[in-house]
N, C-alpha and C positions, 0 to 999 in steps of 0.2 A: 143358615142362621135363622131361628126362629123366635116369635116372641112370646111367650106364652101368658096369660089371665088367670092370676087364681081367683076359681071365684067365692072362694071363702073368704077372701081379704078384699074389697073394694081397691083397696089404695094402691096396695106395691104390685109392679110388674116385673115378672121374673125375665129377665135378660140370659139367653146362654150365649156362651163364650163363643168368640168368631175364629175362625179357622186363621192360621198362618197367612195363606193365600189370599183371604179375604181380605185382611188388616192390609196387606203390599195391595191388593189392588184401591183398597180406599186411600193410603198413602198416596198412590201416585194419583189420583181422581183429586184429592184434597193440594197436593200438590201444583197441577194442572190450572183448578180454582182458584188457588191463591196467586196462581200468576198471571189468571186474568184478573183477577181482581187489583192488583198494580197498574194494570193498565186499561182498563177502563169499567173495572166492576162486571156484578151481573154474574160472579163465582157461582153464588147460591143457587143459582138455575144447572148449574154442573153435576153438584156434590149432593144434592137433596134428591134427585131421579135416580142418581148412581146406585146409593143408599138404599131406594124403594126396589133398585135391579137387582143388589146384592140379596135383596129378603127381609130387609130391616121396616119392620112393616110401620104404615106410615106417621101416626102419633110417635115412637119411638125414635124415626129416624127424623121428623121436626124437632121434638125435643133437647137430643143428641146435635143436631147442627147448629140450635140455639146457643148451647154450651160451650160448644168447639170453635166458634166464631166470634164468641164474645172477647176476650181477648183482642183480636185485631179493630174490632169497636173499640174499647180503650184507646190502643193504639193512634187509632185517628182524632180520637177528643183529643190526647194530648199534643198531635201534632197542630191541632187549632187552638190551643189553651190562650194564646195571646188574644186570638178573634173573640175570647168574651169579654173586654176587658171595654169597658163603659155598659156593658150587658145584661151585669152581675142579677138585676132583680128579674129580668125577664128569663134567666137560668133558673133562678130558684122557682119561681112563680110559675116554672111549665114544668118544673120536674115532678111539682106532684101531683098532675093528671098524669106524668107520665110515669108515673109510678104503680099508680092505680088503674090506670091502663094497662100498662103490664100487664098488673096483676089480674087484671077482668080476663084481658085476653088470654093467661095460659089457664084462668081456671074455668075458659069454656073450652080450651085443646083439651083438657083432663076429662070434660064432662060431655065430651065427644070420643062416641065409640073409634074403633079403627074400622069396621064397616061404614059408618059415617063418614069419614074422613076420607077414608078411599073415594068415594063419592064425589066430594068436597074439593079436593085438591089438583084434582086437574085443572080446577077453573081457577083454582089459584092460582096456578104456574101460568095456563096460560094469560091470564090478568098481568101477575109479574112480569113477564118476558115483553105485554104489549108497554109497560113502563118503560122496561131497560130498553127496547126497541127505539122509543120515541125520547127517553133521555135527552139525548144530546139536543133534538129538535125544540126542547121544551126549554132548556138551559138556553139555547142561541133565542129563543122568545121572550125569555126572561131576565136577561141579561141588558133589552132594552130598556129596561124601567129598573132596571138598581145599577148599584155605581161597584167600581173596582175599589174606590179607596178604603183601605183597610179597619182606618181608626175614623171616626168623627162623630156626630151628636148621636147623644144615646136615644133608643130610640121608644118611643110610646111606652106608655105601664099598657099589660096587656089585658083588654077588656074580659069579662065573665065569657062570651062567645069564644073569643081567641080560647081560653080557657079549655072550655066544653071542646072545641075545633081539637086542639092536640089528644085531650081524653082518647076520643074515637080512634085518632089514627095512633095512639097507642097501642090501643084494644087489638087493630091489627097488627102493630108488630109485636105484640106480645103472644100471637093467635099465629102466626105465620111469617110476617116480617120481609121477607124479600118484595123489592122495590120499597118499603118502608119512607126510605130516604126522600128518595123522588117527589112522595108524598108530603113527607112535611116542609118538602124545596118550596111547592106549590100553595101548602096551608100558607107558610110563612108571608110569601108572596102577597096571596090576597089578603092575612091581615094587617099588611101597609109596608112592612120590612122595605128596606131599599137598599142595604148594606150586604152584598152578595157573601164576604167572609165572614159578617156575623153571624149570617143565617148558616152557610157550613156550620160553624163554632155549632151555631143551639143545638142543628142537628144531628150532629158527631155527639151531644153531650146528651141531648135526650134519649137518643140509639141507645145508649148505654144505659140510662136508665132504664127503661121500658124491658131491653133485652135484658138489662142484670137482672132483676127482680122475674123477671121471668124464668133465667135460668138456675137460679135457686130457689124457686117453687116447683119445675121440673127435675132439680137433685135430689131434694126434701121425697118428693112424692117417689122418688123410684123408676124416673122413666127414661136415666139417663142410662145408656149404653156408654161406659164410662172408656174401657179397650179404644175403643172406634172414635168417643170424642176425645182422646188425649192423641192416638195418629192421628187426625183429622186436624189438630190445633198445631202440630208438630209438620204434618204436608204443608198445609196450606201458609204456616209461616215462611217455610223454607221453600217454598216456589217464588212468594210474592217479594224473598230475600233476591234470589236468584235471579228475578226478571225486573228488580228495580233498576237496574242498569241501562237494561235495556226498554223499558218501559217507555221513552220518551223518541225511539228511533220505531218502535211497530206502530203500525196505522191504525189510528184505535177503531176507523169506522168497518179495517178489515175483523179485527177481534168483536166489536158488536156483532156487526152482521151474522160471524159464527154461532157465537153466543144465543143469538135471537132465534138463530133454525135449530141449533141443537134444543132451546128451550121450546120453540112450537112441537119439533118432534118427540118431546117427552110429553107434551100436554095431552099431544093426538095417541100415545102408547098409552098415557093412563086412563085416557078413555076409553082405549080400545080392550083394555087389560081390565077395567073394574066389575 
């Protein structure tokens, strides 16, 4: 599977079609992902390496996982839709840096070669991976200073910093996005939040933001490998289907730990590969 650049046209990238073989093995990779991600996240370190193994070179296959993933973002906003409820103005008032972040972010993935990028993303993965790694540790630290109950005082209008603060961490998940979350776990944190399901709630809704707007400026432009993100969206539903059951009986710190070495061992491959 190759990606080819006309360079007569700036904009669109010509996609060819991915072999039979290829699409089964990205199914069961997306599959795989999606049912760690049931159980304790950190898919995207799976199915974003797989992609770059398959030949999907690497803007394309960012793009493409933006897309195919988006979807299960939905998913989770609406599983927290209750947790905005006292919320509502700090929803609206951060979706649109996070919108515009998005949108910053995929229109420097656009204005970044795939020699760039090669370059570039190893130290994103392995960035990502040191998040998902320390996740849990960062949650059992934060969990001191906010409270479990669901509903109560709504909380601060959010200052012009808070503001500017989600912008940037937009820009990267509009630009890359894995560990995203973790990230705004932590903005939210420091700008005073103390309501642990609210802050899921913003960040399940702003995800979606930031991601949506980014994945239709990466469809618009042409950089979607659309074969690969429709199995990709179709895997990874139907793993994270399959392992919800048993989601709550595997040991999540045995699924991180995996997680974290297969994600160090793709970082130290794309280094060693670019």
């Amino acid at each position: 599977m190759t990606l080819e650049r006309d360079l007569g046209d700036p904009s669109p990238m010509l996609l060819t079609q991915p072999s039979v073989s290829q699409l089964v093995a990205i199914a069961a990779v997306s599959a795989i992902g999606g049912a760690v991600n049931s159980i304790a996240g950190g898919g995207t370190l799976l199915t974003f390496p797989a992609l770059l193994g398959l030949g999907v070179t690497p803007v394309s296959a960012n793009a493409t996982s933006t897309v195919a993933l988006w979807p299960g973002s939905l998913a989770s906003m609406l599983g927290y839709r209750r947790e905005l409820e006292g919320s509502e103005r700090w929803a609206i008032k951060l979706a649109i840096p996070s919108l515009l972040g998005g949108l910053t972010g995929a229109g420097l993935l656009m204005a970044t070669s795939d020699d760039q990028f090669r370059a570039i993303v190893p130290w994103l993965v392995f960035g990502a991976t040191l998040l998902f790694a320390f996740q849990a540790r960062f949650m059992k630290w934060l969990r001191h200073y906010v409270t479990e109950v669901p509903h109560g005082p709504a909380p601060i209008e959010p200052t012009r910093g808070m503001i500017i603060a989600q912008y940037f961490v937009a820009i990267y998940g509009g630009y890359f996005g894995a560990g995203a979350g973790i990230v705004m776990l932590a903005t939210f944190g420091l700008m005073g939040m103390t309501n642990i399901h609210r802050m899921n709630g913003l960040k399940n809704f702003n995800g979606i933001c930031f991601n949506g707007i980014a994945a239709i400026t990466f469809a618009l432009k042409g950089l979607v490998n659309w074969p690969i993100a429709l199995v990709m969206a179709i895997g990874s539903s139907a793993g994270g289907y399959a392992m919800s059951g048993l989601a709550q009986k595997v040991p999540q710190a045995w699924v991180r730990g995996a997680v974290s070495l297969i994600g160090i061992g793709s970082a130290v491959w794309l280094f060693l590969s670019r």
